[in-house]
C-alpha positions in Angstrom: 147.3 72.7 120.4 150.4 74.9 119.9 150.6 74.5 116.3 149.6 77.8 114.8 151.8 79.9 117.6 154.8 77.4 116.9 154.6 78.4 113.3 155.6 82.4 114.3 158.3 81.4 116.9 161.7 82.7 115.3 165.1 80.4 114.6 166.9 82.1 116.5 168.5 82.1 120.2 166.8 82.4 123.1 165.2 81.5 126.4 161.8 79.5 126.8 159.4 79.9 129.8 156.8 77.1 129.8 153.5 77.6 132.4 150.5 75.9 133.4 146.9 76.6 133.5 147.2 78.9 136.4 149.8 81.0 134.5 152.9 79.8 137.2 156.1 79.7 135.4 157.0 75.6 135.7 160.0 75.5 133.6 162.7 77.8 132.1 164.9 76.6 128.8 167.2 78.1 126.7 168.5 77.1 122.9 170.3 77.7 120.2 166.9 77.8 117.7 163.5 78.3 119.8 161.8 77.1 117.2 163.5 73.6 116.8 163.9 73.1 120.4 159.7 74.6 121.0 158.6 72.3 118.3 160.0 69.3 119.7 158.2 69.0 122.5 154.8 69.2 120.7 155.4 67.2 117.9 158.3 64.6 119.3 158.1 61.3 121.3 158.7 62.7 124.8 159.4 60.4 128.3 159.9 60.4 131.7 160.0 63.9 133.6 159.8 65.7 130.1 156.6 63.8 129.4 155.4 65.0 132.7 156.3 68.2 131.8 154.7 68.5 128.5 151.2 67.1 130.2 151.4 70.9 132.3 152.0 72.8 129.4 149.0 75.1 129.0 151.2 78.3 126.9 154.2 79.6 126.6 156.9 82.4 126.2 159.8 83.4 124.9 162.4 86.0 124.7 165.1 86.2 121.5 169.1 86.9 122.6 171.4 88.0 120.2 173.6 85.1 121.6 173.8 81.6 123.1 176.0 83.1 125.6 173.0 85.6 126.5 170.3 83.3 126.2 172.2 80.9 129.2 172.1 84.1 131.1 168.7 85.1 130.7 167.9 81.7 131.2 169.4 81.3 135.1 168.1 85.1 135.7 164.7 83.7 135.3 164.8 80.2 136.8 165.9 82.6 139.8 163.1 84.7 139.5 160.5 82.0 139.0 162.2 78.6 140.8 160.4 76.5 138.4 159.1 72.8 139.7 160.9 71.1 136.4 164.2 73.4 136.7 165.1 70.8 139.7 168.7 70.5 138.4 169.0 74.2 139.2 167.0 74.1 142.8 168.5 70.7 144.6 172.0 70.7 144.9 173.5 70.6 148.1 176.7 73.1 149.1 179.6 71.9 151.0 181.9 73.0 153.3 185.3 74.0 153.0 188.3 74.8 155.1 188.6 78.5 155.6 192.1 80.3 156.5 191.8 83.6 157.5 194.0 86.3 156.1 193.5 88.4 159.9 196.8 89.1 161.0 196.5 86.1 163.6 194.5 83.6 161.6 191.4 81.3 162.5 191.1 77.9 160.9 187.5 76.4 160.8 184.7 75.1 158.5 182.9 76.9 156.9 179.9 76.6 154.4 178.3 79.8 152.9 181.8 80.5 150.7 180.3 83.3 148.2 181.1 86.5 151.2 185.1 84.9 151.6 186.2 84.6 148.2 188.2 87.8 149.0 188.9 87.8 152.6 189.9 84.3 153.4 192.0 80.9 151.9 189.7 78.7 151.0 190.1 75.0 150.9 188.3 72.2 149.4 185.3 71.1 148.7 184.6 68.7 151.3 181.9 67.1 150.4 182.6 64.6 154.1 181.4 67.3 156.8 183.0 64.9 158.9 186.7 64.9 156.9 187.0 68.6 157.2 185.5 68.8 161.0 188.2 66.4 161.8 191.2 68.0 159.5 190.5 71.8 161.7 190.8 69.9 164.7 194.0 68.1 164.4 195.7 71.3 163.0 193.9 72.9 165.8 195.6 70.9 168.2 198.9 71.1 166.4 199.4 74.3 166.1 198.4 77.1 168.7 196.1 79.3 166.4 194.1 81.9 167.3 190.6 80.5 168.7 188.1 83.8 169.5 186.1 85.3 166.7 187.2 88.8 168.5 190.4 89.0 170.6 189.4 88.8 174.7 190.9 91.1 177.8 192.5 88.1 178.9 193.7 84.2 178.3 191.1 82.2 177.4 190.7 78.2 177.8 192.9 77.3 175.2 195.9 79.8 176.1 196.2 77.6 179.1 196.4 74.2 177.3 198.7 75.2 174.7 196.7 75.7 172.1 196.4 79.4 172.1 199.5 81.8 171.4 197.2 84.2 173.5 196.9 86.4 171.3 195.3 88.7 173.4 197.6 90.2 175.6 201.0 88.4 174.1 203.8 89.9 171.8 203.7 87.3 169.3 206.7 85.7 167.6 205.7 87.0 164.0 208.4 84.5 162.2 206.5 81.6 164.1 203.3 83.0 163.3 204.3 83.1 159.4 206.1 79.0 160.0 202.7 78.0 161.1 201.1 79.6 158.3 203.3 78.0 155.8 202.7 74.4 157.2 199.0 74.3 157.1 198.3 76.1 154.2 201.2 73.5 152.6 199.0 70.4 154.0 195.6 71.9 153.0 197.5 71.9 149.1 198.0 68.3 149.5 201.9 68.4 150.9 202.0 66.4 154.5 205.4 66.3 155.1 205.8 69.2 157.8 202.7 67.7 159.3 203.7 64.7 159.6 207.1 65.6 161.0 205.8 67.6 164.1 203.1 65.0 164.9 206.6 62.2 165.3 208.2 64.8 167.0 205.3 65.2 169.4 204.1 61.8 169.8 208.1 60.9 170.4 208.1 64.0 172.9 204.7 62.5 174.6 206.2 59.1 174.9 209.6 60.2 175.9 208.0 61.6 179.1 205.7 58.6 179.7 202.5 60.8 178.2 201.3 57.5 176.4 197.7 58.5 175.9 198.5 61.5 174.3 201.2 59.6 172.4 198.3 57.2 171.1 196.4 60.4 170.1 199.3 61.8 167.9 200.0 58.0 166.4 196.4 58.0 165.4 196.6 61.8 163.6 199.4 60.3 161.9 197.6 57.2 160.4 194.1 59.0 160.1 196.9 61.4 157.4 198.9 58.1 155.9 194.8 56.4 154.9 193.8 59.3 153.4 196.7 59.9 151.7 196.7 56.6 150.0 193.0 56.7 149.2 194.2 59.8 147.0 195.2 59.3 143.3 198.1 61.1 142.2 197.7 62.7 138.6 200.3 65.1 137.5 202.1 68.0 138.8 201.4 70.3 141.6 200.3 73.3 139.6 197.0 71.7 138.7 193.6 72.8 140.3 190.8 71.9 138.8 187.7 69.8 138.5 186.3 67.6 136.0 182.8 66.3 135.3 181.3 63.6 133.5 178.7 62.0 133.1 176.0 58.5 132.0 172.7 58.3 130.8 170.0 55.4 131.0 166.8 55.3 131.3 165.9 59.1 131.4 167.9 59.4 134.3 171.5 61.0 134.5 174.0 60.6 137.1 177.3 62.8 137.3 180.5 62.0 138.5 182.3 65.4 139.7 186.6 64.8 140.6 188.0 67.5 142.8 191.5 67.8 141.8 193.6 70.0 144.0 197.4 70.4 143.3 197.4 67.3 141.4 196.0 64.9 143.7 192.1 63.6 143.5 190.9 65.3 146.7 187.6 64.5 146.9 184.6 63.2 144.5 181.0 64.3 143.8 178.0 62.1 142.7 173.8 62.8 141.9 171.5 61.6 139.9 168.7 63.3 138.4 165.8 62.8 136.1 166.1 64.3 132.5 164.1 66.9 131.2 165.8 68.2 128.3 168.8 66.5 126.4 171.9 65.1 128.4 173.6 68.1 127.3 171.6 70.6 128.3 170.7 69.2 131.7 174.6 69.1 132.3 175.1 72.6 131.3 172.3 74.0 134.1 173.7 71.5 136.0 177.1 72.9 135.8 176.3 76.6 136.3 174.0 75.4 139.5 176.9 73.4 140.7 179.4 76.8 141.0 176.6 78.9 142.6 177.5 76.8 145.8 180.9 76.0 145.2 184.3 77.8 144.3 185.4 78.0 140.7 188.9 76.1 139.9 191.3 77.9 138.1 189.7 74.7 135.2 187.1 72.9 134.8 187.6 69.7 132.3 184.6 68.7 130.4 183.4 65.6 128.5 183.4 66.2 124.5 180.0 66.4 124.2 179.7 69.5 125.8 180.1 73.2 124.4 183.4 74.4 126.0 183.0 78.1 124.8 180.3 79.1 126.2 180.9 77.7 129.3 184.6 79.4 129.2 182.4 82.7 128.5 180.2 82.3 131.5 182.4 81.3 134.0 185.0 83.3 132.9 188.1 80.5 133.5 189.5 78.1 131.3 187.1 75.2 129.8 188.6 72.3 128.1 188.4 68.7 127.0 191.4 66.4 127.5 191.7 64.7 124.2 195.0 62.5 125.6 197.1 61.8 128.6 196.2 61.4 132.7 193.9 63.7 132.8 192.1 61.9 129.6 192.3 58.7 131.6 190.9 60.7 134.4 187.9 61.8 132.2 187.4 58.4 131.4 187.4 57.2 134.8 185.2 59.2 136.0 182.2 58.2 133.1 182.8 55.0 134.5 181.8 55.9 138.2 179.5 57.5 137.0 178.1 54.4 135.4 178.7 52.1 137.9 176.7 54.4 140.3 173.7 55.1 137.8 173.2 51.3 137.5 173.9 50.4 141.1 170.7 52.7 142.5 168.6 52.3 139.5 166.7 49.2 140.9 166.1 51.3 144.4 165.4 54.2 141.8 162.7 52.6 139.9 161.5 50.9 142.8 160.9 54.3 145.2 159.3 56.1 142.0 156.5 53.0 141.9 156.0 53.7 145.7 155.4 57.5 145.4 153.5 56.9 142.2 151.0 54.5 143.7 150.8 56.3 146.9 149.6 59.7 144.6 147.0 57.5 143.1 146.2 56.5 146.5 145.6 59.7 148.1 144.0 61.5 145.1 141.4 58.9 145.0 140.7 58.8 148.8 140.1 62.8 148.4 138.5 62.4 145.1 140.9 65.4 143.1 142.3 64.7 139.8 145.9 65.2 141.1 148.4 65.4 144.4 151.7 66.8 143.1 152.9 69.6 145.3 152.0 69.4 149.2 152.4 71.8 151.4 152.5 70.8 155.3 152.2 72.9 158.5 153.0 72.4 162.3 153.6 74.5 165.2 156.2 74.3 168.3 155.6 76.5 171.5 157.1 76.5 174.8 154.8 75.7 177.2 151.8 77.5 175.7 153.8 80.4 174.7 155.9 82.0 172.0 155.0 79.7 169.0 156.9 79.5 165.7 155.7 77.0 162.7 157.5 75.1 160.2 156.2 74.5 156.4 157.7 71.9 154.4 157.1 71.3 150.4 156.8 67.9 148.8 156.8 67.1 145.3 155.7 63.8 144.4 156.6 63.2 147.6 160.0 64.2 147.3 161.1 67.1 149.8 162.0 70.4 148.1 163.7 71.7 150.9 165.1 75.0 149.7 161.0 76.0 149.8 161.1 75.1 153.2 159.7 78.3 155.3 160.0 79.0 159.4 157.7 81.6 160.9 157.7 83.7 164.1 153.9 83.7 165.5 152.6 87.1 167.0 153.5 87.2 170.7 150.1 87.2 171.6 149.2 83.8 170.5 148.4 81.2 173.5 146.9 78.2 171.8 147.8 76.2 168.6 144.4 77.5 166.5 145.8 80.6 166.8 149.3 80.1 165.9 147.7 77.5 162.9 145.1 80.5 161.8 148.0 82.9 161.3 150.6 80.7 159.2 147.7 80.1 157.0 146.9 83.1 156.4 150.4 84.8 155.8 151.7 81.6 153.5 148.4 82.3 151.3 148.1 85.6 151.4 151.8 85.6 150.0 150.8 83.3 147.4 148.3 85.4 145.9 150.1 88.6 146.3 153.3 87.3 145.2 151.0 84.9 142.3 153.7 81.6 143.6 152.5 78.2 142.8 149.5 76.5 144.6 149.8 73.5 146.4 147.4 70.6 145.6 147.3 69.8 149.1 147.6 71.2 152.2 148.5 69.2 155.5 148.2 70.2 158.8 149.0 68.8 162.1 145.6 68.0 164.1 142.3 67.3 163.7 139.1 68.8 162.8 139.7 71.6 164.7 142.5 72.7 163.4 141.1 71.9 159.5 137.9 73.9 160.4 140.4 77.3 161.5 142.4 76.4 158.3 139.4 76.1 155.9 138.2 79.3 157.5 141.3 81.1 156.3 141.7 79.6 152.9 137.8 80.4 152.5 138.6 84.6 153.5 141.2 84.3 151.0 139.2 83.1 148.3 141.1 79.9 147.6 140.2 76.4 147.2 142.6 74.5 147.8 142.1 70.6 149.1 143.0 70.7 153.1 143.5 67.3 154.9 144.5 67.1 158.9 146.6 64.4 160.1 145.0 62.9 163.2 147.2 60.9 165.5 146.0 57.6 168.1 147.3 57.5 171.6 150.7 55.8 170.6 151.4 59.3 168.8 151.1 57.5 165.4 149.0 58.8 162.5 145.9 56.8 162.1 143.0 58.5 160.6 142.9 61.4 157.3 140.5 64.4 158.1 139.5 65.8 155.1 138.0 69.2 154.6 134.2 67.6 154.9 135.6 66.4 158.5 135.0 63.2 157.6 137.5 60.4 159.3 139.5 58.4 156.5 141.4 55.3 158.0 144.8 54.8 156.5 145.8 51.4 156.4 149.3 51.0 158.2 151.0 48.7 155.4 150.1 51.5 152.8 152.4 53.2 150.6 150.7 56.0 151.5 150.3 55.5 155.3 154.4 55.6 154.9 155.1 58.8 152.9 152.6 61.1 154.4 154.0 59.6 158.3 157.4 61.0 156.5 155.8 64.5 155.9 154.2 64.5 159.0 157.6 64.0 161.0 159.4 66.6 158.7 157.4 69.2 159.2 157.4 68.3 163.1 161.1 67.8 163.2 161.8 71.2 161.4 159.4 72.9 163.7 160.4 72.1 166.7 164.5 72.3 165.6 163.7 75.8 164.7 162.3 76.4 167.7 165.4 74.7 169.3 167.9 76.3 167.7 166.6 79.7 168.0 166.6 79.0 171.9 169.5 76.9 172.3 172.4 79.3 170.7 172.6 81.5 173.7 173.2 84.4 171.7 171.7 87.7 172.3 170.9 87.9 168.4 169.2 84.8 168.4 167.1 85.0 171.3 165.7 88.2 169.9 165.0 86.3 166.7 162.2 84.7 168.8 160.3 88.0 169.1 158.2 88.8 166.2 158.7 92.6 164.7 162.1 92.3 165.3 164.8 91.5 161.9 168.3 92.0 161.7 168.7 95.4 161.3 167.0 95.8 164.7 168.6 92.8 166.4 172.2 95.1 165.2 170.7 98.2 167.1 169.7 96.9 170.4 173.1 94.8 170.2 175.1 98.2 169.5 173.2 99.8 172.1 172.8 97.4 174.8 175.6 94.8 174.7 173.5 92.3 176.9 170.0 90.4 177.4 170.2 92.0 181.2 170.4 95.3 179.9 167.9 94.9 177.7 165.8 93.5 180.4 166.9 95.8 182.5 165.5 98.7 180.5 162.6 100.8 180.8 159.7 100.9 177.9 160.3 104.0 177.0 164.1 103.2 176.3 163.3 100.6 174.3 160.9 102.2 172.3 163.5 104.7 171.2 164.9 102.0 168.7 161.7 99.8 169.0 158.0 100.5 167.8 156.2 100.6 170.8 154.3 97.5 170.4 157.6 95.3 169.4 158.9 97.3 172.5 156.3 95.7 174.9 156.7 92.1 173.0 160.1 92.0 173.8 160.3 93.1 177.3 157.1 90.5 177.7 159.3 88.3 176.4 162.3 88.5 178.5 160.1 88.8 181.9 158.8 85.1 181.0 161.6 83.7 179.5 164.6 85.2 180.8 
């Protein structure tokens, strides 16, 4: 099919873009010889994902670098641009949180998770990738020592002043000397040092029992073990001075698991493990593996490397030190962690293999009870409302019904809409019209929430837009449980219950209703002014900043007149929002 374009493609480095028959971008490469690596999936024995792959293939692209170094480059700068179905290595990795240290001149101490904006402004600690380790370490240091609580200093003592754990900051001359000695101890325990910790927590619990205190005693003896078990669970590698992480990694059955070892001033802090299905060699996926891996996460002063993988360029992109141990602890360490990662890989491929028969006889199912050739990407809608009123929707992606979560989208409904057609007309029509404007990918499948009412207001929107795209409404009996498929026809479709299918699209069904309606929670239950006024369509940040500069409060902002409002406000978001505070406020 390729052969006579194959024969002009250059040896030389570069990044590959691979696309379908609708032109979408599905997967971004880069190698060392486009020609080789091109030619090998046209004329090779391919498997798996990569087979897969290859089957979408309808033309492709590429673009010549004058380096390897530049073609890894280009290479994320596109998968960026385009977020490419196969590029999954590069789309699904979770970020975790770390322990952040403020450098204010009185400190906070909390978790935080979106890292990239600190780098410069705060101490960062971790990875944790247990929410629950590093919730549980503020706390205790919280309650040890009397940091500063309030985002922004108050006129007076707040809660915590008046149990001791508050310098109060606020209106206090602060002991600087003690202010720098608590510093010192927690930023020597979050390096992996307990001993000052440890020593104040005998000293209080003593304290506590000395004056008959014994429950807060007990909650001081259990800080102290809680410190002494995790502690032990920690290996101990070399000396102090090393920071680093190291990755390895197992291969079987076109699936590869990684093993990821935190190592923070020489002890194993914490570990890291995913499995993913491979697309190009086991090299290759681990390098976009890597570089996706450290756009969530803080780079080490190292990073240690199995043998197998090129060093340099990874030294060049990162910009710190890339190595392989070739002997010693932190060869051992290597070592070990390959074997995790074995251990791991083997343990879940049974439930592995077992899921991907599931989903794969579930697509069969579903493609023949709609008669289309395919059901790869769906694309699911639902709407949440309080009480008839102010309705957001949620959209949720599935892949071979697998969630793709960063393609998750919330929308804000216009004001105006009282009734779930509405609110299911509009998200239609701004997801598609997107789609075509923007030329994203096309779902094979659309699902709604509802029945034929709502597919006849959806069909009616895809139809305006001049799409056809196979639309299915998910019709629920009295128990609330999905019974019936409405297709686009509005013909009923009974799902059997014991179905793989009746179980993965009840799955998609509850996500997108879940994420709905926590959307619509969240924006209500903060309290904020910021994210109240996130509920009121026309209005984005850089507006929610001016009527919080201007106004300070929801009463105020109640409180004022039209014409006020509109003096920051387009008239019609003007008379949306004070709608909106009348009914809701």
């Amino acid at each position: 099919m390729f052969q006579n374009k194959l024969k002009i493609v250059p040896e030389l480095p570069g990044s590959y873009q691979m696309k379908d028959i609708n032109g979408n971008v599905i997967y971004v490469g880069k190698a060392k010889n486009l020609k080789k690596r091109l030619k090998s999936y046209f004329t090779g024995r391919v498997t798996g994902k990569t087979k897969k792959l290859v089957s979408d293939i309808h033309d492709f692209e590429y673009i010549v670098t004058s380096s390897e170094l530049e073609s890894l480059i280009l290479e994320i700068t596109l998968i960026k641009k385009y977020n490419p179905k196969y590029n999954i290595l590069l789309k699904d990795d979770k970020s975790y949180p770390y322990i952040e240290f403020t450098k204010d001149k009185y400190p906070i101490l909390r978790v935080v998770r979106n890292v990239s904006l600190k780098k410069n402004k705060s101490n960062l600690y971790g990875p944790f990738p247990n929410v629950g380790s590093a919730r549980r370490t503020v706390y205790m240091l919280n309650r040890i020592y009397p940091l500063r609580k309030c985002e922004t200093l108050k006129k007076d003592y707040c809660l915590y002043y008046h149990i001791g754990e508050c310098l109060g900051y606020c209106k206090n001359e602060v002991d600087l000397d003690k202010l720098q000695k608590m510093k010192d101890d927690i930023t020597s325990f979050l390096n992996g040092d307990a001993t000052n910790i440890l020593k104040k927590l005998h000293e209080e619990m003593n304290l506590a029992s000395s004056v008959m205190n014994f429950e807060k005693a007990l909650e001081y003896k259990q800080m102290i073990e809680d410190i002494e078990i995790t502690l032990k669970r920690q290996k101990i590698v070399l000396n102090k001075d090393f920071n680093l992480d190291l990755f390895n990694y197992y291969v079987k059955d076109n699936y590869l698991a990684f093993q990821v070892f935190f190592i923070r001033s020489g002890t194993l802090f914490e570990r890291h493990q995913k499995i993913v299905e491979l697309v190009e060699s086991p090299e290759e996926d681990f390098l976009e593996y890597l570089v996706n891996f450290y756009e969530h996460h803080i780079l080490p002063k190292e990073i240690l490397v199995p043998n197998t993988i090129d060093t340099v360029i990874l030294s060049d992109y990162f910009q710190v030190k890339v190595r392989t141990p070739l002997k010693g602890d932190l060869k051992n360490l290597l070592n070990l962690a390959f074997d995790n990662a074995k251990i791991y890989l083997e343990n879940e491929l049974k439930t592995i293999n077992h899921d991907t028969r599931k989903r794969e006889e579930a697509s069969k199912e579903l493609s023949s009870l709609l008669n289309i050739k395919k059901v790869n990407r769906i694309e699911a809608f639902d709407n949440s409302h309080l009480f008839g009123t102010f309705y957001v929707s949620g959209m949720v992606v599935f892949e071979n019904f697998l969630p793709l979560k960063n393609l998750y989208r919330k929308y804000k409904i216009d004001i105006n809409t009282k009734d779930d057609l509405k609110a299911m007309e509009e998200v239609i029509y701004r997801r598609y019209q997107r789609v075509i404007v923007e030329n994203l990918e096309k779902p094979d499948l659309i699902i709604v929430d509802g029945g034929k009412n709502q597919i006849q207001v959806a069909c009616n929107i895809l139809k305006s837009l001049n799409l056809t795209i196979p639309l299915i409404g998910l019709a629920k009996d009295n128990n609330h449980k999905t019974n019936v498929i409405v297709n686009s026809n509005l013909e009923e479709i009974l799902l059997p219950k014991n179905s793989n299918l009746y179980l993965f699209l009840s799955k998609i069904q509850e996500e997108v209703h879940n994420y709905a309606i926590n959307y619509h929670r969240t924006l209500k239950n903060k309290g904020t002014l910021a994210s109240i006024l996130e509920l009121v369509p026309g209005i984005g940040i850089k507006r929610q900043k001016e009527l919080l500069k201007q106004f300070h409060s929801i009463k105020k902002i109640k409180e004022a007149s039209l014409e006020e409002l509109s003096k920051f406000l387009p008239i019609e978001v003007a008379r949306n929002l004070k709608e909106f505070l009348e009914k809701e406020m």
